[in-house]
C-alpha positions as a Markdown table, in Angstrom:
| # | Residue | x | y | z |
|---|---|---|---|---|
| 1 | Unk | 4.2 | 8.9 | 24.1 |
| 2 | Unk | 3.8 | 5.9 | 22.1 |
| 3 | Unk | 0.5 | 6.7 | 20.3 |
| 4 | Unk | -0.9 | 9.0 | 17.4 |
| 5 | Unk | -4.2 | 10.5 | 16.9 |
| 6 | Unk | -6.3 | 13.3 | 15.8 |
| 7 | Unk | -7.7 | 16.0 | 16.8 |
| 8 | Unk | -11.3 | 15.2 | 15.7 |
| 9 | Unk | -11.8 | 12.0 | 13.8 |
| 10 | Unk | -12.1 | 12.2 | 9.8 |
| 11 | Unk | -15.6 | 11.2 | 8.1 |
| 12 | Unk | -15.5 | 7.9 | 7.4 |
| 13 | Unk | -15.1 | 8.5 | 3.3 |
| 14 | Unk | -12.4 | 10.2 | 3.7 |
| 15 | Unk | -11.0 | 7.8 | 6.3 |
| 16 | Unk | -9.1 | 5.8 | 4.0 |
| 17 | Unk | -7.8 | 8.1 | 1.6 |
| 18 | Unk | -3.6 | 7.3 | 0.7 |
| 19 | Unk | -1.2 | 8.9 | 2.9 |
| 20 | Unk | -4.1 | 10.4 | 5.6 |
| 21 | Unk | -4.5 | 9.1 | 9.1 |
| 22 | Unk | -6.4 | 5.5 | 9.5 |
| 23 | Unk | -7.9 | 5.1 | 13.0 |
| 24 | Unk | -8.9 | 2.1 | 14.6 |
| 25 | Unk | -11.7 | 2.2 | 16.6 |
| 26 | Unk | -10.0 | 4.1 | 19.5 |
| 27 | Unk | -9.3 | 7.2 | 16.6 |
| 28 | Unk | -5.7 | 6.3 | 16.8 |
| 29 | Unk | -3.5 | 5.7 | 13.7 |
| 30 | Unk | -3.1 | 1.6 | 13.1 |
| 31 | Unk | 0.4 | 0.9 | 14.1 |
| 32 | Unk | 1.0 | -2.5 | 12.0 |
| 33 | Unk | 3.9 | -1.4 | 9.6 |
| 34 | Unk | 6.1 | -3.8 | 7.1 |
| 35 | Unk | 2.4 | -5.5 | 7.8 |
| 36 | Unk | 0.3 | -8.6 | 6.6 |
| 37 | Unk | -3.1 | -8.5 | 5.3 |
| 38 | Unk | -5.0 | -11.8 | 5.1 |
| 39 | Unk | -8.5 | -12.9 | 5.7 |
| 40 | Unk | -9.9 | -16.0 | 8.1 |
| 41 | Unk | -13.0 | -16.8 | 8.4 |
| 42 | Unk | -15.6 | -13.5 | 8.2 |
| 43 | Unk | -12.7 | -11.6 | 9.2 |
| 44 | Unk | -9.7 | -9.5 | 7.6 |
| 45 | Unk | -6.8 | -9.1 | 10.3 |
| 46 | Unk | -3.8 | -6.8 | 9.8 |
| 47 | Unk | -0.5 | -7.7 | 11.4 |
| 48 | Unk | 2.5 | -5.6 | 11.8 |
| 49 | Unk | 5.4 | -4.0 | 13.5 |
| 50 | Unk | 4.4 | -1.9 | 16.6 |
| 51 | Unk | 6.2 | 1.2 | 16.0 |
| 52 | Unk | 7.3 | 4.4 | 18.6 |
| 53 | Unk | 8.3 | 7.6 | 18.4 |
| 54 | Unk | 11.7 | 8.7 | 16.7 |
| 55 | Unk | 14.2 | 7.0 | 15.2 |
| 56 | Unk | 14.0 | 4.5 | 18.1 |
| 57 | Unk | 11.4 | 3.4 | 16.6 |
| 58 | Unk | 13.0 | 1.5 | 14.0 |
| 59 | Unk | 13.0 | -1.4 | 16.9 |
| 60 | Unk | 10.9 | -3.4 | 18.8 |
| 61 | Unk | 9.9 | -2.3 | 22.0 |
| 62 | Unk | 6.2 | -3.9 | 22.0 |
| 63 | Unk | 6.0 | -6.6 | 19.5 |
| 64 | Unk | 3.7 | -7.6 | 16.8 |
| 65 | Unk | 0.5 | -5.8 | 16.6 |
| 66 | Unk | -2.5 | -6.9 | 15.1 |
| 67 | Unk | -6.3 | -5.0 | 14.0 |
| 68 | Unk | -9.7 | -7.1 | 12.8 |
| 69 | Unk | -12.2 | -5.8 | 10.4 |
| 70 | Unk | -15.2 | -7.2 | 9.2 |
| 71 | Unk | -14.8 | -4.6 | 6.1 |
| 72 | Unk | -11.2 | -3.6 | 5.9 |
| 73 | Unk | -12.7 | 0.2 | 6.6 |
| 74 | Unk | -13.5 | -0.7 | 10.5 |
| 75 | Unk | -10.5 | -1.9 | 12.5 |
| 76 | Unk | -10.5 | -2.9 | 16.2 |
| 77 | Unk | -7.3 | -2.7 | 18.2 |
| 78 | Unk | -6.5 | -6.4 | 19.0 |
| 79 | Unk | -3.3 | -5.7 | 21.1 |
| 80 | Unk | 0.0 | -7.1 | 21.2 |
| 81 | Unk | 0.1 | -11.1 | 19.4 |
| 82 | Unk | 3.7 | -11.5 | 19.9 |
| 83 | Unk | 5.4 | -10.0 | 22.7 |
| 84 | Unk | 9.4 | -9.0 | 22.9 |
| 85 | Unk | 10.3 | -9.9 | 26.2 |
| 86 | Unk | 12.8 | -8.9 | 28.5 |
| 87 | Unk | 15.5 | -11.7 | 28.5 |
| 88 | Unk | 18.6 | -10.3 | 26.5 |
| 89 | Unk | 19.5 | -14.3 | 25.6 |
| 90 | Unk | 16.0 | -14.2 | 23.9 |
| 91 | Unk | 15.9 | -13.5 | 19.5 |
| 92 | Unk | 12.9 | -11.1 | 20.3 |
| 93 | Unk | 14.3 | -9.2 | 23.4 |
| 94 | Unk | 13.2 | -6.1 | 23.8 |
| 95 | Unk | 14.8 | -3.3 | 21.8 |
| 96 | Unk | 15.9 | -6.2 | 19.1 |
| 97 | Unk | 14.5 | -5.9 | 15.4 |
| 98 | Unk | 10.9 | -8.3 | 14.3 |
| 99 | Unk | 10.9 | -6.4 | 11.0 |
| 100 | Unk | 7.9 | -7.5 | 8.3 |
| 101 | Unk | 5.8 | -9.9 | 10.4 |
| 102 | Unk | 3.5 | -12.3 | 8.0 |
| 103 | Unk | 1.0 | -14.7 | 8.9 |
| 104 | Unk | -0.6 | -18.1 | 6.8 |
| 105 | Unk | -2.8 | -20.3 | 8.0 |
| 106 | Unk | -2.0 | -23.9 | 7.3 |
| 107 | Unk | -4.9 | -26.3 | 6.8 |
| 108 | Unk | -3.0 | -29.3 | 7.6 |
| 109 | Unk | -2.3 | -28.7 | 11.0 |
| 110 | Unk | -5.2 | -25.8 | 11.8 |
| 111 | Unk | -2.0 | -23.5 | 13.3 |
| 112 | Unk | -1.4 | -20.0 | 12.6 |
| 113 | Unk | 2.1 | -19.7 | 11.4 |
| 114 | Unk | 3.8 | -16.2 | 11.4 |
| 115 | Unk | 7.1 | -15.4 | 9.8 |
| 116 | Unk | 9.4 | -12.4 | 10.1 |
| 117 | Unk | 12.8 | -10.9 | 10.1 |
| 118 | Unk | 14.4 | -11.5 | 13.1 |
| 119 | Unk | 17.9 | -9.5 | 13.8 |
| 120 | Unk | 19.2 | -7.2 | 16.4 |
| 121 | Unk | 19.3 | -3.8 | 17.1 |
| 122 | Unk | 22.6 | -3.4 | 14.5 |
| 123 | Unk | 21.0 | -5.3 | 11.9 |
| 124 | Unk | 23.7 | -8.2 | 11.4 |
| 125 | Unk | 21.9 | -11.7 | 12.4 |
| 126 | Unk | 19.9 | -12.3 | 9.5 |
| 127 | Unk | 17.8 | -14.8 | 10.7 |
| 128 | Unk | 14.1 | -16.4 | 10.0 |
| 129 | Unk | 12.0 | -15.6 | 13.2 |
| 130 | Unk | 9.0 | -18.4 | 13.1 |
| 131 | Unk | 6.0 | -18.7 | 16.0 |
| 132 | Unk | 2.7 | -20.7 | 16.1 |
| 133 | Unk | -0.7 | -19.8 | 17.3 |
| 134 | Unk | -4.3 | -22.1 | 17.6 |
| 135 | Unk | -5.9 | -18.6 | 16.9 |
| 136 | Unk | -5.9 | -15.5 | 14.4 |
| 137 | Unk | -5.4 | -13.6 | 17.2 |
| 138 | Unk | -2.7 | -15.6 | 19.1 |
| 139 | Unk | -1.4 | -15.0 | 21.2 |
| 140 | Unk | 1.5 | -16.6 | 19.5 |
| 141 | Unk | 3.9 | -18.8 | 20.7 |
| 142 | Unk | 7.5 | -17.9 | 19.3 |
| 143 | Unk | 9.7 | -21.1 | 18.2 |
| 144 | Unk | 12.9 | -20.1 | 17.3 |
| 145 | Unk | 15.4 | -18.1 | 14.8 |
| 146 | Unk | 17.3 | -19.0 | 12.6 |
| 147 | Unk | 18.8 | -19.3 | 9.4 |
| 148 | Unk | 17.0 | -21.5 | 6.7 |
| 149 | Unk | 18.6 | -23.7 | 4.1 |
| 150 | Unk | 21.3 | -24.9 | 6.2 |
| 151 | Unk | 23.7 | -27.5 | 4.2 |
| 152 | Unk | 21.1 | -27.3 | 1.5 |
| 153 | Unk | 22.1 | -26.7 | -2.1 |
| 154 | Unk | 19.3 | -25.0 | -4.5 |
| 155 | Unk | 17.7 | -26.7 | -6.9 |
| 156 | Unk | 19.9 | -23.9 | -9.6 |
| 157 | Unk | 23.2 | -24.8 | -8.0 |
| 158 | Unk | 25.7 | -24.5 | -10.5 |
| 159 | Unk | 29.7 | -25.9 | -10.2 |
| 160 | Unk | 30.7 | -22.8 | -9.5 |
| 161 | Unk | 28.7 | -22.9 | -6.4 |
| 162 | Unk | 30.2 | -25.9 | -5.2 |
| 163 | Unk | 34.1 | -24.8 | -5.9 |
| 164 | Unk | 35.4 | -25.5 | -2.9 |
| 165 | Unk | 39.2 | -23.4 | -3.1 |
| 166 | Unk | 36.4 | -20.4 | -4.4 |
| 167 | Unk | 34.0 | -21.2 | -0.5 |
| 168 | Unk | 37.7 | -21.2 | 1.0 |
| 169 | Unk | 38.3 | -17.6 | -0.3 |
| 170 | Unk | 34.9 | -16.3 | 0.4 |
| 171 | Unk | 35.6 | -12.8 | 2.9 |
| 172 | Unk | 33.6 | -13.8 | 6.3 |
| 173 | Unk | 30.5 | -12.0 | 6.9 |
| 174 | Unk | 31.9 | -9.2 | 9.1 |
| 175 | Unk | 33.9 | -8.4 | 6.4 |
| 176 | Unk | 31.3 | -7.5 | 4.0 |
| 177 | Unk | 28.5 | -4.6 | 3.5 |
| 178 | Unk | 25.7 | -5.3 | 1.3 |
| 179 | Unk | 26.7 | -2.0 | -0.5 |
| 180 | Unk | 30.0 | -4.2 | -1.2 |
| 181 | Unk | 28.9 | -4.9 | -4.8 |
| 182 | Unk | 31.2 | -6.2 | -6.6 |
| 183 | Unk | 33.4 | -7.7 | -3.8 |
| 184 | Unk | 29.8 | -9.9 | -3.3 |
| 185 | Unk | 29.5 | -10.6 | -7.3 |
| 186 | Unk | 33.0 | -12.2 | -7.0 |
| 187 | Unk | 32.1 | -13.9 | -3.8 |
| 188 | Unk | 30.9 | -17.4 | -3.1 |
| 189 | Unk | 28.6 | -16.1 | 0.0 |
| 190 | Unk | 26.0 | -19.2 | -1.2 |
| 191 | Unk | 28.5 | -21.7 | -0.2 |
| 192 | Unk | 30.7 | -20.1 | 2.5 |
| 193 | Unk | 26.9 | -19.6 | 4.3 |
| 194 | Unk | 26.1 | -23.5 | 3.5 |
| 195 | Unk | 27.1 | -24.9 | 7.0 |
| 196 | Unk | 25.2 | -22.4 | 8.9 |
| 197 | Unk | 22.5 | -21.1 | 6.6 |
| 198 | Unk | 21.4 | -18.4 | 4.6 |
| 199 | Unk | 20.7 | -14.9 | 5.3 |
| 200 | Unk | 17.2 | -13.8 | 5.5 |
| 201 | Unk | 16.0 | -10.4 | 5.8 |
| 202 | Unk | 13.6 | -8.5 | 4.0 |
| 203 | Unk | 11.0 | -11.2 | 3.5 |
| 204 | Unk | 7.1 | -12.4 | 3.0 |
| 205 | Unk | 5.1 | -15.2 | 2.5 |
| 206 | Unk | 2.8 | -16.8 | -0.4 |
| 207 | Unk | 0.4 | -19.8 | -0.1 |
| 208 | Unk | 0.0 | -21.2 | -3.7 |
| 209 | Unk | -3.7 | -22.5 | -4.8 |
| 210 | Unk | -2.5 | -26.4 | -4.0 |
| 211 | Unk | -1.8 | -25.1 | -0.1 |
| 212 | Unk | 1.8 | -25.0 | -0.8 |
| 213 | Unk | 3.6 | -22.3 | 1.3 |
| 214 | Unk | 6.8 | -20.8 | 0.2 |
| 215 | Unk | 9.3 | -18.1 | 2.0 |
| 216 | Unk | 10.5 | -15.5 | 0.0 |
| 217 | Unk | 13.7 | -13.6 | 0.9 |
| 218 | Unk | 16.4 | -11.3 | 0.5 |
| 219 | Unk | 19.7 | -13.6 | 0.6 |
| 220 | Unk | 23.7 | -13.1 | 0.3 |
| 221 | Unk | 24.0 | -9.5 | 1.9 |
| 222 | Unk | 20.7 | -8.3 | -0.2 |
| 223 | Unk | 22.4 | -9.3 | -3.3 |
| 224 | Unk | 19.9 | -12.1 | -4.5 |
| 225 | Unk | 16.3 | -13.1 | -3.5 |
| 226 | Unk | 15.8 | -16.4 | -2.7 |
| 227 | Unk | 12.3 | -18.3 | -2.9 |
| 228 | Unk | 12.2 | -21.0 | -0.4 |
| 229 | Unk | 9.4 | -24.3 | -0.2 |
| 230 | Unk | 7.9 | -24.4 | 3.4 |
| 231 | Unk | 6.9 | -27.8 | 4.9 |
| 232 | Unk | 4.0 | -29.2 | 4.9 |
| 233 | Unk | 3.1 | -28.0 | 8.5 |
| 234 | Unk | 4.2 | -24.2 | 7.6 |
| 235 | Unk | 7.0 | -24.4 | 10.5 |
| 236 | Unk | 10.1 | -24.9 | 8.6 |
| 237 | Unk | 12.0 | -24.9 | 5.2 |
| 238 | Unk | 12.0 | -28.0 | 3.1 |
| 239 | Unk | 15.4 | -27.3 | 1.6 |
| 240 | Unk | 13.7 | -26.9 | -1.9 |
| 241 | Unk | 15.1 | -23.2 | -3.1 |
| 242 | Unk | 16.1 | -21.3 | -5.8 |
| 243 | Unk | 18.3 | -17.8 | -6.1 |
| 244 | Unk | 16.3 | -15.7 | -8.3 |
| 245 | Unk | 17.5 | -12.2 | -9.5 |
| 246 | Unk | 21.5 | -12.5 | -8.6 |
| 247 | Unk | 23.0 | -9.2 | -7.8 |
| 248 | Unk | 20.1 | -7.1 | -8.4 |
| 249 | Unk | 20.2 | -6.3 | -4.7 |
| 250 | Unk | 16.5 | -6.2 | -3.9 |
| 251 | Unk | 14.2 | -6.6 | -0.9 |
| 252 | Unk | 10.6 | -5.8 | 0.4 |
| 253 | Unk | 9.8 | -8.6 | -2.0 |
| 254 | Unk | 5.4 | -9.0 | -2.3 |
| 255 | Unk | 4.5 | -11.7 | -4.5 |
| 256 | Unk | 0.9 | -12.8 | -5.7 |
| 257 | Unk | -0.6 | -15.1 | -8.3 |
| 258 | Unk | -3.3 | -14.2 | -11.5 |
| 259 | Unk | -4.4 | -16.2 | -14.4 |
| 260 | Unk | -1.5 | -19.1 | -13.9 |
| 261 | Unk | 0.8 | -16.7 | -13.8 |
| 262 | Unk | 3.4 | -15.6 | -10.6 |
| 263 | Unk | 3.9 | -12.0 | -10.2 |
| 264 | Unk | 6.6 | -9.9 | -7.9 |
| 265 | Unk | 6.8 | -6.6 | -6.9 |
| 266 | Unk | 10.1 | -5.3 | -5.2 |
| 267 | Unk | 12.1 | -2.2 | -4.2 |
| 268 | Unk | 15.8 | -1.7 | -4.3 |
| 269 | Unk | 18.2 | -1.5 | -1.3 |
| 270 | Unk | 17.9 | 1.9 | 0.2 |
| 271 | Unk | 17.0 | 1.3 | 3.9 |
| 272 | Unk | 14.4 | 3.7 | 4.7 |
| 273 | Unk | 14.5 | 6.0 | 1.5 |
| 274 | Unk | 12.1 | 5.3 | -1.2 |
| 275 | Unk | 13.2 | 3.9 | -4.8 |
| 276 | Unk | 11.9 | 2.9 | -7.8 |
| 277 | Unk | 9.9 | -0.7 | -7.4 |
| 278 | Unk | 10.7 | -3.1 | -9.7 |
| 279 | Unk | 8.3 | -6.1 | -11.3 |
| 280 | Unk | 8.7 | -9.2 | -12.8 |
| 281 | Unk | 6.9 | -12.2 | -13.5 |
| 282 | Unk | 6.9 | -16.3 | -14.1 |
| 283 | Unk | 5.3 | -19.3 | -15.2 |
| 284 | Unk | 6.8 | -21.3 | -12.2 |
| 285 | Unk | 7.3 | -19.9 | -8.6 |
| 286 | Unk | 10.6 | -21.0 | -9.3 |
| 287 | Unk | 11.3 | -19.2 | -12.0 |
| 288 | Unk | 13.0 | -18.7 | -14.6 |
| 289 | Unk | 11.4 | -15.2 | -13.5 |
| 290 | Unk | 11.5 | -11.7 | -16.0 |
| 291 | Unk | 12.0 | -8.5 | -15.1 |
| 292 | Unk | 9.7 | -5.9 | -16.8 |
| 293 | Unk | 10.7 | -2.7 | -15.0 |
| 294 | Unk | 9.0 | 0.1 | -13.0 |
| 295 | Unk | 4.6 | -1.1 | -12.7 |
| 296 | Unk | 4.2 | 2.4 | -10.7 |
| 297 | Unk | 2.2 | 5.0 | -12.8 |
| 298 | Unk | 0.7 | 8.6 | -11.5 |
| 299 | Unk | 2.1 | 11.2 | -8.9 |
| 300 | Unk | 1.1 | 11.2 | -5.3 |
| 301 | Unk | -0.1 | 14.7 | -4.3 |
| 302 | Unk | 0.4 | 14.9 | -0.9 |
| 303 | Unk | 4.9 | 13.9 | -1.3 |
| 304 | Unk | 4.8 | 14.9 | -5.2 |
| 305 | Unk | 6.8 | 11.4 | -5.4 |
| 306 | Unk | 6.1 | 9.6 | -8.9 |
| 307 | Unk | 6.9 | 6.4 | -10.0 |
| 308 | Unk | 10.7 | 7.0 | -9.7 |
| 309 | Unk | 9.7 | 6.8 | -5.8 |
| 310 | Unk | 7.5 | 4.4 | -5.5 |
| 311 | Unk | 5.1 | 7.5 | -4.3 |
| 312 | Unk | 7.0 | 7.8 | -1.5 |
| 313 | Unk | 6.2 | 4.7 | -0.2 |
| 314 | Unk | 7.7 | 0.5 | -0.5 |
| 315 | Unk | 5.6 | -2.9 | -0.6 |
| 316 | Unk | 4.5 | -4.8 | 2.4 |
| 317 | Unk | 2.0 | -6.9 | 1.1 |
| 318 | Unk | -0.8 | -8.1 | -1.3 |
| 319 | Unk | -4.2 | -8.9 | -0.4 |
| 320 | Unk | -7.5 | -9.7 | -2.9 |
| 321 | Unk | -10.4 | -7.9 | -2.0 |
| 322 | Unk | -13.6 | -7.8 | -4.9 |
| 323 | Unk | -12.0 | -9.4 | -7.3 |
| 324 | Unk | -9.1 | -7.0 | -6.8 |
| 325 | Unk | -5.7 | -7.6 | -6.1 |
| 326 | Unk | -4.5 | -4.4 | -3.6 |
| 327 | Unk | -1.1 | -3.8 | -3.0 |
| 328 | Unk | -0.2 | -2.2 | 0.5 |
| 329 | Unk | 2.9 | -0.4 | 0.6 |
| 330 | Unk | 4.5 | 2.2 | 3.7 |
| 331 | Unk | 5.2 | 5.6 | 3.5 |
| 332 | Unk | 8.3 | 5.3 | 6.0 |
| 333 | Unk | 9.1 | 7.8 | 8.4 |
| 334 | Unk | 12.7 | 7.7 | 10.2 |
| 335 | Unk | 12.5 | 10.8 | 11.9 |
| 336 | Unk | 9.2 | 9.4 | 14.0 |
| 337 | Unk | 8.2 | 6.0 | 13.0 |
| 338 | Unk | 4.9 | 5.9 | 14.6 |
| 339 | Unk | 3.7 | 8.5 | 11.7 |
| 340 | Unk | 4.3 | 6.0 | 8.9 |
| 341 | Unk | 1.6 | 5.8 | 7.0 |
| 342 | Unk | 0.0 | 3.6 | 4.1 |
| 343 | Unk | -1.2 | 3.3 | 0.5 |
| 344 | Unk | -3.3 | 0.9 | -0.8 |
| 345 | Unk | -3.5 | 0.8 | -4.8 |
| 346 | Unk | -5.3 | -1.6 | -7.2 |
| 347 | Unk | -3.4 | -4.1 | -9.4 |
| 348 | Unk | -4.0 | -3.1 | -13.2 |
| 349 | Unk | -3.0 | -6.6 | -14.9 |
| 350 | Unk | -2.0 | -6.1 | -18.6 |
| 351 | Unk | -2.4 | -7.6 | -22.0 |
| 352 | Unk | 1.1 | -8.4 | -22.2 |
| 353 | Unk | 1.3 | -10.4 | -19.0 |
| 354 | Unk | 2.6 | -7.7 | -16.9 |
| 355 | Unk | 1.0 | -6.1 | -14.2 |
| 356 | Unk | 1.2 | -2.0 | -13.6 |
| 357 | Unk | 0.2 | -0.3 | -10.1 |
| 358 | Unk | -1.6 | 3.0 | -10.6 |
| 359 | Unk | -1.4 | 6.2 | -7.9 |
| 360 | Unk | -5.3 | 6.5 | -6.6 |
| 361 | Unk | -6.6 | 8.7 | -3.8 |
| 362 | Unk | -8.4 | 5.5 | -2.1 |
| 363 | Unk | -8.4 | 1.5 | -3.1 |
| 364 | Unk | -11.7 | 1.1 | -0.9 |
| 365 | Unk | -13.6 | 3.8 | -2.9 |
């Protein structure tokens, strides 16, 4: 069984309440997790990972699903954009991981360019899955995966970096955990991973007001996020980077942009257990970038998680909606994927150039 639903379906103002069921128009819970919401044309669409039932869920058995709403409260089932298939040769072979699909429409070339994590079923490749569509709804055409940056320096390279007897030392991957802390802070992993490229897992994207796209990842066995210029076509990395937050060991990185002024929101490296997010902020995408601590305030009834928590929940995107920016995080389920569910709270910018994310019943009310 593959799908979720209701006995009788909710009234629609209580629909959208935090944490409840959301139906599409078939009454069945959306299944678009680690998800991307982004509007084209008179339409919102909502991309994500298709999820099944019990901890096999965690993989891809169907692809990348995606939902259309003309209001963000009514959401039609639009199927399966990018389908696993069934060659084992193939980076989205069934049963592998497409983990955090995002999707940017790039004026240049009039393509819809989706993003995502692309690993296997034991989480080790760490590559950039990319695909190409004419249309919203796709179906898209996967290109490749791999990993970006390769034989690119950032633009915050230091000598260190380039030490070459410290690259030579450098454990090999299969040697090292992310959990590995202070093996990886002692570790040149930016230069032993030159040749073949960086790591990229948890990951999103951000179009900047002059149509620049950039890739925002988690880098070096989680240890450091790196932030990544695209191309001017969207398909591909420019070799323009920068490692921001060094051994801070974040991921489920969502970034957005308000009054000049770049804004992050990410969680720490627990796998499926909820932490406490973290925030920061910059004057440059590329940083220098400040930490500010926890923006979470309030207690979610339903869990009783607070901010220490994250309500229970981690980020998967930002979308503006009314002059709003909305954050939507998931309330991850390992014991049956398919009943993840979603919160989406309100951005509460501050006088001090911070940003704080406050615990409310319903975003849309």
């Amino acid at each position: 069984m593959e799908t979720m639903t209701e006995s009788r379906e909710p009234a629609l103002e209580s629909r959208w309440k935090n944490g409840a069921i959301w139906p599409d128009n078939h009454g069945v819970h959306i299944n678009a997790h680690g998800g991307h919401i982004v509007h084209f044309g008179n339409l919102w669409y909502w991309y994500g990972e298709h999820k099944i039932e019990g901890w096999e869920g965690r993989l891809a058995w169907h692809g990348v699903h995606a939902y259309s709403s003309p209001d963000l409260r009514h959401w039609t089932d639009c199927g399966i954009v990018l389908p696993v298939v069934d060659d084992p040769r193939s980076p989205i072979c069934r049963g592998c991981r497409i983990e955090r699909p995002k999707v940017i429409f790039c004026r240049k070339t009039g393509k819809f360019v989706m993003y995502f994590h692309s690993t296997d079923a034991n989480h080790t490749l760490a590559r950039c899955g990319v695909a190409v569509a004419d249309q919203p709804l796709g179906p898209f055409r996967f290109l490749y995966a791999e990993r970006p940056e390769k034989g690119c320096w950032p633009l915050d390279t230091t000598p260190a970096d380039r030490d070459p007897a410290a690259i030579a030392a450098c454990p090999k991957e299969e040697e090292l955990k992310s959990w590995h802390g202070d093996i990886i802070r002692r570790s040149n992993i930016l230069g032993r991973d030159l040749p073949n490229g960086q790591m990229s897992r948890d990951m999103t994207l951000f179009v900047d007001e002059d149509e620049t796209a950039y890739h925002i990842y988690a880098s070096e066995h989680n240890s450091t996020i790196h932030i990544s210029r695209l191309t001017p076509d969207y398909l591909t990395h420019d070799g323009t980077y920068v490692r921001a937050f060094r051994y801070r060991w974040m991921e489920a990185p969502v970034l957005f942009r308000h009054g000049g002024r770049y804004f992050l929101m990410m969680s720490g490296c627990t796998s499926w257990a909820p932490n406490a997010a973290r925030g920061a902020y910059a004057d440059h995408i590329f940083g220098p970038w400040t930490e500010f601590g926890n923006p979470c305030e309030g207690t979610n009834p339903d869990n009783g998680c607070g901010p220490d928590l994250t309500f229970g929940a981690q980020g998967a995107c930002v979308f503006f909606h009314e002059n709003r920016h909305i954050v939507m995080l998931d309330i991850w389920n390992p014991e049956n994927f398919i009943d993840s569910r979603y919160l989406w709270l309100p951005v509460k910018f501050q006088a001090d150039g911070t940003f704080r994310l406050p615990y409310v019943e319903s975003a849309l009310s």
